[in-house]
PDB file of the backbone (N, CA, C, O) and the ligand in Angstrom, with CONECT records:
HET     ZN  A 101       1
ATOM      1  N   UNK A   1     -44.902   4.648 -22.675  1.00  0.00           N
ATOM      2  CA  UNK A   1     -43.750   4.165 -21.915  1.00  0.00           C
ATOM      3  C   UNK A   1     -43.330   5.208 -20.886  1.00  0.00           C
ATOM      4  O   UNK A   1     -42.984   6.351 -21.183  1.00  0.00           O
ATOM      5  N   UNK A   2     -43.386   4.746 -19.722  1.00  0.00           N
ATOM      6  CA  UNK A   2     -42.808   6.020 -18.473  1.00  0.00           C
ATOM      7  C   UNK A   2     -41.643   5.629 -17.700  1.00  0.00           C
ATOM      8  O   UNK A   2     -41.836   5.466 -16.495  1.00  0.00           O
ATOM      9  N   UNK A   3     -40.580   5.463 -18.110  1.00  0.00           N
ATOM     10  CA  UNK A   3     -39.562   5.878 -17.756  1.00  0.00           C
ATOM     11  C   UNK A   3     -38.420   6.695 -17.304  1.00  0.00           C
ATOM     12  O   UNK A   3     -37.303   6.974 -17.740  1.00  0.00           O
ATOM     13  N   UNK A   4     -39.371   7.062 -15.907  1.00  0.00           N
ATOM     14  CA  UNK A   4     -39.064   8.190 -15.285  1.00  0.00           C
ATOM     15  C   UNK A   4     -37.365   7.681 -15.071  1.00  0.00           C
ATOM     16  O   UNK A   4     -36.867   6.565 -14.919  1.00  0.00           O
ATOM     17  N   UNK A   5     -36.638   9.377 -15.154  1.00  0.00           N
ATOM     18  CA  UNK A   5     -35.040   8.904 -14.716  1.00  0.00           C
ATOM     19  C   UNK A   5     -34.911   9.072 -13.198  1.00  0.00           C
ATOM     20  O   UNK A   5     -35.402  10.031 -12.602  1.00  0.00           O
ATOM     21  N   UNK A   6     -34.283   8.173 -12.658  1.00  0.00           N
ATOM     22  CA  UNK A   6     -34.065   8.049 -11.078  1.00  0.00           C
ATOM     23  C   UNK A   6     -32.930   9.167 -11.041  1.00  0.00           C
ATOM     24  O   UNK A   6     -31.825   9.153 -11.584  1.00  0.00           O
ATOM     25  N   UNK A   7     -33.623  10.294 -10.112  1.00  0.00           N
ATOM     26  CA  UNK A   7     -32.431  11.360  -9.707  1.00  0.00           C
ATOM     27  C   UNK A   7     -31.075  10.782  -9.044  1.00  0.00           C
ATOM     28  O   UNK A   7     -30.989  10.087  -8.032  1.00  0.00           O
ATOM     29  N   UNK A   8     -30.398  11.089  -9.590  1.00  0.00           N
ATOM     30  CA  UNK A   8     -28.918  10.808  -9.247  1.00  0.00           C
ATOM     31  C   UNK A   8     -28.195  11.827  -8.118  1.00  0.00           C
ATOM     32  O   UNK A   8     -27.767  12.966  -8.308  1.00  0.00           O
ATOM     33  N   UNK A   9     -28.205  10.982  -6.797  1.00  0.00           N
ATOM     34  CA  UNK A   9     -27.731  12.253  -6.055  1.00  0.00           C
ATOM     35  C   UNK A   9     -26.652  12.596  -5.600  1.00  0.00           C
ATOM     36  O   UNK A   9     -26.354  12.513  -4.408  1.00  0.00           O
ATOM     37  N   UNK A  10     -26.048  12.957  -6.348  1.00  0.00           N
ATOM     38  CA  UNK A  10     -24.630  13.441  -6.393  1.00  0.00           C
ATOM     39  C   UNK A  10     -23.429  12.512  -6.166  1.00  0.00           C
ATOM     40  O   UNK A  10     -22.766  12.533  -5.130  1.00  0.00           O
ATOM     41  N   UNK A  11     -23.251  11.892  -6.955  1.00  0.00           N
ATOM     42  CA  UNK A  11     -22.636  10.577  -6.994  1.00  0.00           C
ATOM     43  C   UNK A  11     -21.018  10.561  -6.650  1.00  0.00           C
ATOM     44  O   UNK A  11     -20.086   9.977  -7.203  1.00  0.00           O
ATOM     45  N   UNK A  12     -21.073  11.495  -5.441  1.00  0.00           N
ATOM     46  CA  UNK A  12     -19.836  12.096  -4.923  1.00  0.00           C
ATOM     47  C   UNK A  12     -19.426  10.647  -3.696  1.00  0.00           C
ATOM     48  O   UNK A  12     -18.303  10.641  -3.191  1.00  0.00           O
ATOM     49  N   UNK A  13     -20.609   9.336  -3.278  1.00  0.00           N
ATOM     50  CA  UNK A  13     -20.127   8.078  -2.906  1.00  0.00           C
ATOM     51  C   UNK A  13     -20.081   7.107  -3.380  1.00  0.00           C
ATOM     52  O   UNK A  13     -20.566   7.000  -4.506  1.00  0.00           O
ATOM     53  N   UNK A  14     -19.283   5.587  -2.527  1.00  0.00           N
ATOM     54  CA  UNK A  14     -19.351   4.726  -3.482  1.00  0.00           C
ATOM     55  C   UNK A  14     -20.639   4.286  -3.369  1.00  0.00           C
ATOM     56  O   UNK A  14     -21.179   4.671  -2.332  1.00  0.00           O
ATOM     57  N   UNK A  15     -21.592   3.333  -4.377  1.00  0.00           N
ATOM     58  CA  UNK A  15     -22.381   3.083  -4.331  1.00  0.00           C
ATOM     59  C   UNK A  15     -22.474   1.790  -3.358  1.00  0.00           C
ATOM     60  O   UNK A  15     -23.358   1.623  -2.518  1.00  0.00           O
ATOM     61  N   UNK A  16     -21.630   1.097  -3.567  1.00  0.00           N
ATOM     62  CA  UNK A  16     -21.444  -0.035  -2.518  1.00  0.00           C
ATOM     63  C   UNK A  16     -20.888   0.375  -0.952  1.00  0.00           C
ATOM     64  O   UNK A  16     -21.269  -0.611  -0.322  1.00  0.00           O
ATOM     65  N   UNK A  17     -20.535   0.838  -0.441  1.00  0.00           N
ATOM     66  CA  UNK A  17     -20.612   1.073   1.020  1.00  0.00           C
ATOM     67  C   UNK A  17     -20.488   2.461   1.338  1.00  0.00           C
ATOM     68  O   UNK A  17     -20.228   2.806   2.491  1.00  0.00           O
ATOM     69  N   UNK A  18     -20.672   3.393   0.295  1.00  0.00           N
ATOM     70  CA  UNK A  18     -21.287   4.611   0.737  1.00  0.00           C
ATOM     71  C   UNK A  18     -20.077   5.665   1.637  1.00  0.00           C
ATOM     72  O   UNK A  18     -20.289   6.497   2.519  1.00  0.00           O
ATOM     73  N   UNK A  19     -18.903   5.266   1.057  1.00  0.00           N
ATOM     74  CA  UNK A  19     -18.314   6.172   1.843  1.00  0.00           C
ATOM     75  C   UNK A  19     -17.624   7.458  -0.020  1.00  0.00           C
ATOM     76  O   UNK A  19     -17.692   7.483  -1.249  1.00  0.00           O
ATOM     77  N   UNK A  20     -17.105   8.156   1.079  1.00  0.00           N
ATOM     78  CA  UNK A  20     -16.366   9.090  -0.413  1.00  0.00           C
ATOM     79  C   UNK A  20     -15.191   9.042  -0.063  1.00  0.00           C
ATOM     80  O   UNK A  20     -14.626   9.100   1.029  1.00  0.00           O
ATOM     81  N   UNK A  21     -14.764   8.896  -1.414  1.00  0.00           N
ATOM     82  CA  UNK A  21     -13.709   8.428  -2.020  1.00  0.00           C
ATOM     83  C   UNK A  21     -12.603   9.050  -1.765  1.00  0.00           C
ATOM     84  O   UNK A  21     -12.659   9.899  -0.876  1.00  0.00           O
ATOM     85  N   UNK A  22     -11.005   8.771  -2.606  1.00  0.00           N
ATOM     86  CA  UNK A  22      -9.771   9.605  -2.764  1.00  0.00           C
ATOM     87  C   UNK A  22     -10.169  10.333  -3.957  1.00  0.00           C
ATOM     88  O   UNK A  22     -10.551   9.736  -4.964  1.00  0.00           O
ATOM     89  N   UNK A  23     -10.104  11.450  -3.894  1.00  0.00           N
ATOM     90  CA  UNK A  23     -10.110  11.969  -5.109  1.00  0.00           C
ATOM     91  C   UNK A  23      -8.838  11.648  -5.978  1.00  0.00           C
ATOM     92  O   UNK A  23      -7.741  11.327  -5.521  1.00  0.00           O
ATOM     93  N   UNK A  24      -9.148  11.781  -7.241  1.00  0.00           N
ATOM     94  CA  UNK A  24      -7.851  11.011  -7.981  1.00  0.00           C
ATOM     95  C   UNK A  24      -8.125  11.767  -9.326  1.00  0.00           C
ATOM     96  O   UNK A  24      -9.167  12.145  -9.862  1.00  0.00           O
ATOM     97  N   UNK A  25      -6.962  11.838  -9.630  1.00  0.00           N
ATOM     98  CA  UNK A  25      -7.259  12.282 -11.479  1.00  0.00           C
ATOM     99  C   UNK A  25      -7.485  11.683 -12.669  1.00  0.00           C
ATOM    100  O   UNK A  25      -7.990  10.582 -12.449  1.00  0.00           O
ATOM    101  N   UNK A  26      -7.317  11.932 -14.113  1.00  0.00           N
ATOM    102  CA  UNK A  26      -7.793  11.003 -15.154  1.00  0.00           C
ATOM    103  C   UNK A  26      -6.605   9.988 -15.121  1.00  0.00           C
ATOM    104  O   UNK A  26      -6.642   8.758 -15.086  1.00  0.00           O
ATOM    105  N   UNK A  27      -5.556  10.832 -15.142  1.00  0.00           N
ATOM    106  CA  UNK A  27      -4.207   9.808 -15.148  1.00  0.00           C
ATOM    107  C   UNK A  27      -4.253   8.773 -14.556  1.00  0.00           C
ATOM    108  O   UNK A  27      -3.873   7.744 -15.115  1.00  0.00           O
ATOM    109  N   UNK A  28      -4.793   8.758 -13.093  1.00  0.00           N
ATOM    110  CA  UNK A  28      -4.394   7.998 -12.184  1.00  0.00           C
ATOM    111  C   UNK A  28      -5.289   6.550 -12.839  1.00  0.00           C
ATOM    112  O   UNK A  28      -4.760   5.498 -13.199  1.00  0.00           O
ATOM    113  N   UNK A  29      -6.808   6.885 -12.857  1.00  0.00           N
ATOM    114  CA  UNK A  29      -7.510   5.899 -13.524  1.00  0.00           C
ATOM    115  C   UNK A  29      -6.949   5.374 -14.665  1.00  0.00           C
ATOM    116  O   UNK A  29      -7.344   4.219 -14.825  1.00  0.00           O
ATOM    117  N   UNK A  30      -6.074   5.797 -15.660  1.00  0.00           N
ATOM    118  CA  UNK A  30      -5.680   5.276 -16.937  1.00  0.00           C
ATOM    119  C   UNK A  30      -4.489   4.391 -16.608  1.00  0.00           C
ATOM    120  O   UNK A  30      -4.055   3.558 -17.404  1.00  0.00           O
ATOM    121  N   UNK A  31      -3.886   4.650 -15.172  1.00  0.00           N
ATOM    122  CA  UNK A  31      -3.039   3.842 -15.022  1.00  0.00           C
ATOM    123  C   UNK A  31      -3.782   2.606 -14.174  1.00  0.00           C
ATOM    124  O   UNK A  31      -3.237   1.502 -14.173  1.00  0.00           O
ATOM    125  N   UNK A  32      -4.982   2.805 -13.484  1.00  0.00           N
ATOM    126  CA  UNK A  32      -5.608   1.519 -13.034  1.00  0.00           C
ATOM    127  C   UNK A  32      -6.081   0.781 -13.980  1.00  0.00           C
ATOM    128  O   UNK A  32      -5.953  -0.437 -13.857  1.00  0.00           O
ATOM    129  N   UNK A  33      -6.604   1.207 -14.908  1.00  0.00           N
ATOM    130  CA  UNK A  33      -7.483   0.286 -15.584  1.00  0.00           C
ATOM    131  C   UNK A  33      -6.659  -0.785 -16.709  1.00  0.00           C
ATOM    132  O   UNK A  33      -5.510  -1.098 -16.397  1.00  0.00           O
ATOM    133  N   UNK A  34      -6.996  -1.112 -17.467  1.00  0.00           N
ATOM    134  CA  UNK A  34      -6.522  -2.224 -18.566  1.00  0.00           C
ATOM    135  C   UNK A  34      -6.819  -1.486 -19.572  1.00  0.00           C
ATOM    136  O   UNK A  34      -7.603  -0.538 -19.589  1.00  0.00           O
ATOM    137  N   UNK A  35      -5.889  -2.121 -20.842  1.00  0.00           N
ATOM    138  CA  UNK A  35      -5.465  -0.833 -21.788  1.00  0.00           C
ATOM    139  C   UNK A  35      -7.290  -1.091 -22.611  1.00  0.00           C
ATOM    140  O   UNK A  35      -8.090  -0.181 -22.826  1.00  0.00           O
ATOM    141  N   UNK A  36      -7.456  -2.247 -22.847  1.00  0.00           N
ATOM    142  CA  UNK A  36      -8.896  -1.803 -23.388  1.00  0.00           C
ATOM    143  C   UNK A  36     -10.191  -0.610 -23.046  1.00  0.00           C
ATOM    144  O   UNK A  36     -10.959   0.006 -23.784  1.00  0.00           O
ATOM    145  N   UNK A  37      -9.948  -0.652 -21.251  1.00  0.00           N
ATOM    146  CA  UNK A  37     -10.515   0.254 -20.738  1.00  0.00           C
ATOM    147  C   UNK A  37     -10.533   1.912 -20.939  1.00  0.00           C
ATOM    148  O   UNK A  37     -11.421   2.764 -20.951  1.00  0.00           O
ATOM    149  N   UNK A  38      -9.042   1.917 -21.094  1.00  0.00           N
ATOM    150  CA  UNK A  38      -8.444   3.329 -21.003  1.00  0.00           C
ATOM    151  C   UNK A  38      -9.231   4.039 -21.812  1.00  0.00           C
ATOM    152  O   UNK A  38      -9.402   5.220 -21.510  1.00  0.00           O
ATOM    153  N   UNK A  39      -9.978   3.435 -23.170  1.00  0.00           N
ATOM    154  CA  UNK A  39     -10.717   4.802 -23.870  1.00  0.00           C
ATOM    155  C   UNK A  39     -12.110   5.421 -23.032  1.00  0.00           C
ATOM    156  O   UNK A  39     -12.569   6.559 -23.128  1.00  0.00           O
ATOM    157  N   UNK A  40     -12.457   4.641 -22.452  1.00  0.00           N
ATOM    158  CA  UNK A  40     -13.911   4.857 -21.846  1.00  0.00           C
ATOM    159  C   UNK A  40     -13.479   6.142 -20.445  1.00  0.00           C
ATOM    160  O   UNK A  40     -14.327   6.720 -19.764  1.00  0.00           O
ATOM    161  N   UNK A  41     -12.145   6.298 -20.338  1.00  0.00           N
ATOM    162  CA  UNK A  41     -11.651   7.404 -19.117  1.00  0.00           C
ATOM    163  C   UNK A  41     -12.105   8.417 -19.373  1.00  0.00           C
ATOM    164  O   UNK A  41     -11.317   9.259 -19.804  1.00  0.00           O
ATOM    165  N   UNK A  42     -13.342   8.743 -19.252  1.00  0.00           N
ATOM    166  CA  UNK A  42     -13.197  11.118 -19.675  1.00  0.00           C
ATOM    167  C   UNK A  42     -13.738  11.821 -18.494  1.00  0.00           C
ATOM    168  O   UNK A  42     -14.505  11.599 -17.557  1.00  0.00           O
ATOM    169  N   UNK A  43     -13.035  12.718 -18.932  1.00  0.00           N
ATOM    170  CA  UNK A  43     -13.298  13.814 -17.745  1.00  0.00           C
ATOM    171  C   UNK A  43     -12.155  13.248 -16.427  1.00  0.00           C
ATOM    172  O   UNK A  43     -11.303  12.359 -16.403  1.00  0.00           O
ATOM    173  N   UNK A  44     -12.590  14.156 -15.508  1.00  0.00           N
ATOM    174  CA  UNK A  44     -10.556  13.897 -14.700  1.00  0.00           C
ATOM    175  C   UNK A  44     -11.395  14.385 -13.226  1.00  0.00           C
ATOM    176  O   UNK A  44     -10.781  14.870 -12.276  1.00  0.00           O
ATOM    177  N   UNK A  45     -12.774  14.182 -13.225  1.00  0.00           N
ATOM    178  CA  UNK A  45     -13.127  14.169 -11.703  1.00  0.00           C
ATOM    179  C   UNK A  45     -13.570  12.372 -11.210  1.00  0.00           C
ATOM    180  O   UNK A  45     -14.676  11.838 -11.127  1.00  0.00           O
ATOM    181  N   UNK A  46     -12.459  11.932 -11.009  1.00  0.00           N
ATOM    182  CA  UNK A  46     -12.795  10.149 -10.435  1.00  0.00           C
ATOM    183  C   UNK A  46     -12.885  10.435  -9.000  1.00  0.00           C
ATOM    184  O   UNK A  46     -12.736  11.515  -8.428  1.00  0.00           O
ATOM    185  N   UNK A  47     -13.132   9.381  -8.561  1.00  0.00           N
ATOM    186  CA  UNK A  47     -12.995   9.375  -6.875  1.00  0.00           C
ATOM    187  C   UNK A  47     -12.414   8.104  -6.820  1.00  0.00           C
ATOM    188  O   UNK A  47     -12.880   7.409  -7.723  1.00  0.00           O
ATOM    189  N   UNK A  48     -11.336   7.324  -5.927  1.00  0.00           N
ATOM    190  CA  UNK A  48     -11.643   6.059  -6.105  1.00  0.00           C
ATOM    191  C   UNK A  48     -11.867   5.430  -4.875  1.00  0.00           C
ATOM    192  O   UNK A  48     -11.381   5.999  -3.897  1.00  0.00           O
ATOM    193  N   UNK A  49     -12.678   4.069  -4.633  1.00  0.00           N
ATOM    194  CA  UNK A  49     -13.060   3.813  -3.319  1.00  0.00           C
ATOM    195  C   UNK A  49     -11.790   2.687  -2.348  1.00  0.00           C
ATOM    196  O   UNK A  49     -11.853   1.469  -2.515  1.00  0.00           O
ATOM    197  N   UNK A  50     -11.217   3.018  -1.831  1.00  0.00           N
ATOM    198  CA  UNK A  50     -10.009   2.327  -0.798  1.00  0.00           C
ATOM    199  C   UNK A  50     -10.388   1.267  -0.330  1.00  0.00           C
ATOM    200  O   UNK A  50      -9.615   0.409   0.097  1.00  0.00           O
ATOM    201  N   UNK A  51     -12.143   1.132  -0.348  1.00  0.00           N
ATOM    202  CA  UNK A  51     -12.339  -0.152   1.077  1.00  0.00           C
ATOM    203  C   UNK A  51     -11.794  -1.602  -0.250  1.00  0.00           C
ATOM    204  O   UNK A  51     -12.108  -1.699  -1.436  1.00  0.00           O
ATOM    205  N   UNK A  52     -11.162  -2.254   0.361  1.00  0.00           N
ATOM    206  CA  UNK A  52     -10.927  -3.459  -0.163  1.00  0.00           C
ATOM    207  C   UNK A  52     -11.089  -4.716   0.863  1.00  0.00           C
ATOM    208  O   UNK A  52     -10.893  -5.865   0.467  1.00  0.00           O
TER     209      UNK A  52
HETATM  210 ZN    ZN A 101     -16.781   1.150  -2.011  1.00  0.00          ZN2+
END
């Protein structure tokens, strides 16, 4: 089985239109998301993407 891992390159954009983000903290995400979500939050480097 060869399942090479696709290098990840620095996933500092969005993947969908490629721009970078607001930087934002863990908080901020725990207050976006839905309370089911909130456990899956770790670590406190988010970005989030503005284009709507
Ligand atoms: Zn985006």
């Amino acid at each position: 089985m060869n399942m090479g891992k696709r290098p990840t390159e620095n996933n500092k954009t969005c993947p969908i239109c490629h721009i970078q983000g607001e930087s934002v903290g863990k908080v901020t995400v725990e207050h976006l998301v839905t309370d089911p979500n909130r456990v899956a939050v770790v670590g406190d480097h988010y970005r989030i993407c503005i284009n709507v």
